[in-house]
N, C-alpha and C positions, 0 to 999 in steps of 0.2 A: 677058820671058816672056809669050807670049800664050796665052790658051783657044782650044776648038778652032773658036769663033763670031769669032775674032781680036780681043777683046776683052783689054785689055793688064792683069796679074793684077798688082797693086800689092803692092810687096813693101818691107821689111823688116816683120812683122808682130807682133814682138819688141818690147818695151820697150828692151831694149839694141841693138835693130839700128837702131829708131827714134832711139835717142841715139845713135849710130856714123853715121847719117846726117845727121841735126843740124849734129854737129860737122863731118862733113864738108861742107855747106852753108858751116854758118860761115866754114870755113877757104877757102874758095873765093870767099864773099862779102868776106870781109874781108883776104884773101891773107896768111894768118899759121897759120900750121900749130899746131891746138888737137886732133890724134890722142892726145897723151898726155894728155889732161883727161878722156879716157873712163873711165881707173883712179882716178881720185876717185871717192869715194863720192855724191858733189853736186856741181854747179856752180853757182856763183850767176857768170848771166848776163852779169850788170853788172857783176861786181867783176875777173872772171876771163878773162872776153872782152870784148875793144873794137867792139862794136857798137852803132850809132844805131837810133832806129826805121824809119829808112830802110833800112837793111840787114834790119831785122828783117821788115820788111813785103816785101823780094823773096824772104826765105827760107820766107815765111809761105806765098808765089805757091808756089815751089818746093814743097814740105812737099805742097801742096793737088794739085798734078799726079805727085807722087812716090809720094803715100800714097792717091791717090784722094779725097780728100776735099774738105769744104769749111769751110775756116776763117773766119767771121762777124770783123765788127771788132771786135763785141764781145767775143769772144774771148780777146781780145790784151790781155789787163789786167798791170797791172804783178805782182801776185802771183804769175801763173800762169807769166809769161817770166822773169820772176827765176830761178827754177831750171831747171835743164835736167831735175831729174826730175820735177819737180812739170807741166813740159811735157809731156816724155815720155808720162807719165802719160795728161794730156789727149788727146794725138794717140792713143794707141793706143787709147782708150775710141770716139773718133771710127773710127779704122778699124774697131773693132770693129762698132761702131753702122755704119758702112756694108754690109759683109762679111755683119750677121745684122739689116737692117733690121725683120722682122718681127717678132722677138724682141724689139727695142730697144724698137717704139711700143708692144707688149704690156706690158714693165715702164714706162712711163709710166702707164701707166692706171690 
């Protein structure tokens, strides 16, 4: 979808559209079809899907061109990729913070 300056409008902007897209990443990075892991309540990353941090880091690239954003390294901590909602979580606060940046630096301060 683009605006009318052709500017490409980054979409899934749902916490479950962003986990619907995840796992779709996943299962694309790691060729193992993880569709029915979205009807869990959680996924713990590590136990439940087969991925490196190699995988984790082209999905991170992916994630950052998909959702508009930018993913830091520091970002990528084991806590926060351990679950897919605790991730979730994170990516949608980041599109959020991109989507209403003026808002964002105003609750900083």
């Amino acid at each position: 979808m683009t605006t009318s300056i052709g500017q490409k409008t980054h979409l899934p902007p749902t916490k479950q559209g962003i986990k619907r897209l995840m796992l779709d990443l996943l299962s694309v990075e790691t060729k193992k079809d993880y569709s029915d892991l979205i009807k869990q309540v959680d996924v713990d990353i590590n136990r439940d899907i087969a991925v490196d941090s190699l995988n984790m880091v082209d999905i991170a690239i992916d994630l950052e061109d998909r959702l508009g954003i930018t993913i830091e390294d520091r970002d990528l901590i084991p806590e926060r990729l351990r679950s897919l909602d605790k991730f979730a979580d994170f990516l949608l606060a980041k599109v959020t913070e991109q989507q209403n940046p003026v808002s964002s630096s105003k609750e900083r301060e």
